[in-house]
MIMAR-995490 format. One line per 5 residues: number of its first residue (from 1); their letters; for each residue x, y, z of N, C-alpha, C. Coordinates in steps of 0.1 Angstrom, whole numbers, plus 5000, padded with zeros to 4 digits. Atoms other than C-alpha are relative to their C-alpha. Layout:
BEGIN
NUM	A	X,Y,Z,X,Y,Z,X,Y,Z | ... $
% end
This chain:
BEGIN
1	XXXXX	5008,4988,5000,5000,5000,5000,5009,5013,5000 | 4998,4991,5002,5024,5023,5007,5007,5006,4988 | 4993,4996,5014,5045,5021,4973,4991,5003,4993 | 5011,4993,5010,5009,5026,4956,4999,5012,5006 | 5007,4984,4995,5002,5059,4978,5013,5007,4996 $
6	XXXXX	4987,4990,5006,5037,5074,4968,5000,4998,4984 | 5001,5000,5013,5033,5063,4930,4988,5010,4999 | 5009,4991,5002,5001,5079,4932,4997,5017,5007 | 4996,4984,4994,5012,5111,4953,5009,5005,4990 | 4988,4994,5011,5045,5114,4925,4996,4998,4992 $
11	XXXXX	5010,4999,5015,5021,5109,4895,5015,4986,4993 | 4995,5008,5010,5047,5081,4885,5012,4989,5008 | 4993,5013,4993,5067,5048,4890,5018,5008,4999 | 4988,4998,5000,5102,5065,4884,5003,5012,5007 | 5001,4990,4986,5095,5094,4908,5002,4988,5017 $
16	XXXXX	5003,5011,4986,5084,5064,4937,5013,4995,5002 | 4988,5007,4995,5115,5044,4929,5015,5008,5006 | 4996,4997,4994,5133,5071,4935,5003,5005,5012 | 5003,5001,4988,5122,5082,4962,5003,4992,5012 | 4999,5011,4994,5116,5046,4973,5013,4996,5002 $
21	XXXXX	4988,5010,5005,5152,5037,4961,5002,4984,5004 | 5001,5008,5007,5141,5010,4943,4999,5000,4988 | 5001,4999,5016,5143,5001,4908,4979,5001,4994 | 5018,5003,5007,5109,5014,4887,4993,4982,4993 | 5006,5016,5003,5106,4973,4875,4996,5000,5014 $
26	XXXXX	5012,5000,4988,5098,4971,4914,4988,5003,5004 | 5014,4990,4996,5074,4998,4915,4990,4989,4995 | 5012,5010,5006,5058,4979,4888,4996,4987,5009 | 5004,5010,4999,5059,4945,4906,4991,5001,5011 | 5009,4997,4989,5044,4961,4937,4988,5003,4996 $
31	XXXXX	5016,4996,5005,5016,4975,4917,4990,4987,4994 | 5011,5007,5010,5009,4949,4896,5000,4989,5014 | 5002,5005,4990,5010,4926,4931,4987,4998,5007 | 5007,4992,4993,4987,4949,4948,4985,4997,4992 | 5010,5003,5006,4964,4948,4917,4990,4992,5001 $
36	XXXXX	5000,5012,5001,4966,4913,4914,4989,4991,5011 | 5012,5005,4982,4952,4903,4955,4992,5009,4995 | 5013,4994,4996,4925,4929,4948,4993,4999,4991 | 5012,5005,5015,4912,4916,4914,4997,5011,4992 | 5009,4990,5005,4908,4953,4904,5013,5013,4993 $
41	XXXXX	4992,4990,5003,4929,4980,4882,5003,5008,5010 | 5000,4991,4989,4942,5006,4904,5003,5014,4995 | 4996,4989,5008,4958,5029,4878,5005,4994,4986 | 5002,5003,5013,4954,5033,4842,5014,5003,4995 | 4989,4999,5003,4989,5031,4825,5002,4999,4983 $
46	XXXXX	4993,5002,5007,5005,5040,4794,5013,5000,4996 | 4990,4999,5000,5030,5048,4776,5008,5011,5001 | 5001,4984,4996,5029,5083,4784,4997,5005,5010 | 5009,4990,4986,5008,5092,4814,4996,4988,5005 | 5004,5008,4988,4995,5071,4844,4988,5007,5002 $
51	XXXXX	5007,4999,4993,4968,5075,4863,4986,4994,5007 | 5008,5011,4991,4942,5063,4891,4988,4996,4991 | 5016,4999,5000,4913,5049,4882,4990,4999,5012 | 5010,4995,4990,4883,5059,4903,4998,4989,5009 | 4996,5008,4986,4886,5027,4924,5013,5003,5008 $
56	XXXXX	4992,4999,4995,4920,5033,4927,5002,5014,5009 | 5002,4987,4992,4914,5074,4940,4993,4997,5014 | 5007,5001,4991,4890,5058,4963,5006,4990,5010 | 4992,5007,4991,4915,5031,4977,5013,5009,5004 | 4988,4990,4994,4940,5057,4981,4998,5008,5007 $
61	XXXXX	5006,4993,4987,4920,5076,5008,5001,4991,5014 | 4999,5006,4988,4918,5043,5028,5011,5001,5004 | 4985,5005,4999,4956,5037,5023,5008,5006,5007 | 4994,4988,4986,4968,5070,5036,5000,4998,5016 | 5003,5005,4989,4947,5063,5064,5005,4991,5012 $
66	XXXXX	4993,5008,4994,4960,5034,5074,5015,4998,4998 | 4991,4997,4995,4993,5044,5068,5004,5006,5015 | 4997,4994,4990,4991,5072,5090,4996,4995,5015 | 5001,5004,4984,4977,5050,5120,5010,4987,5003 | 4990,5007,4999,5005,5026,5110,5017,5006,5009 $
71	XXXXX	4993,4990,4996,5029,5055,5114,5002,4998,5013 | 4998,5001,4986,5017,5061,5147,5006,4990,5008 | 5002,5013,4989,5015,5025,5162,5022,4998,4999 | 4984,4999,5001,5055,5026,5151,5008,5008,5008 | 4994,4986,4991,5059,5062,5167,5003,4993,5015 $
76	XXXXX	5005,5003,4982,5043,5046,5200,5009,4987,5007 | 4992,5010,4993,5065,5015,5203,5014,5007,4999 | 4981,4993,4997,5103,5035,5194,5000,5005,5013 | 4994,4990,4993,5094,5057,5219,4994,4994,5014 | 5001,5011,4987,5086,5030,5246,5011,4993,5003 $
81	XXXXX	4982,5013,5001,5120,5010,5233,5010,5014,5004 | 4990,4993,4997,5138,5045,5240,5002,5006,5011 | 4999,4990,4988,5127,5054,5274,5007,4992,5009 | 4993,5005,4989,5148,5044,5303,4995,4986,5003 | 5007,5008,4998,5136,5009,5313,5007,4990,5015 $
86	XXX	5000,5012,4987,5141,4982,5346,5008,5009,5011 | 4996,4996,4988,5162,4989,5377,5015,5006,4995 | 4985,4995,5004,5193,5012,5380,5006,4998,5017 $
% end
């Protein structure tokens, strides 16, 4: 999910990869992966221009979503593993 919400935030797989620093064949395999389990286009692709299709705009509202409460749940354990802990 989150290599589809950065493809689809950078309007493109060779923006993501680098970003991602990963190779754009990745981007693709993540996409077409992603596709794949959900049985459903997510973005229209040629050989020019990309973009969502209207399932895919509407799974990319969840995805954020649940990034950003992924985010969190990550924030809330570092900063449990970095506080002082047992007997001194």
């Amino acid at each position: 999910m989150s290599v589809f919400a950065r493809v689809a935030d950078l309007g493109s797989f060779t923006a993501a990869a680098k970003e991602l620093r990963i190779s754009p064949t990745m981007i693709g395999k993540h996409i077409r992966f992603l596709e794949d389990r959900l049985g459903s286009q997510l973005i229209n692709r040629s050989t020019r221009r990309q973009g969502l299709t209207e399932l895919g705009r509407n799974y990319l509202d969840h995805c954020k979503h649940l990034l950003v409460e992924a985010e969190a749940g990550d924030a809330l354990v570092e900063e449990a593993l970095s506080a002082p802990r047992g007997r001194l």
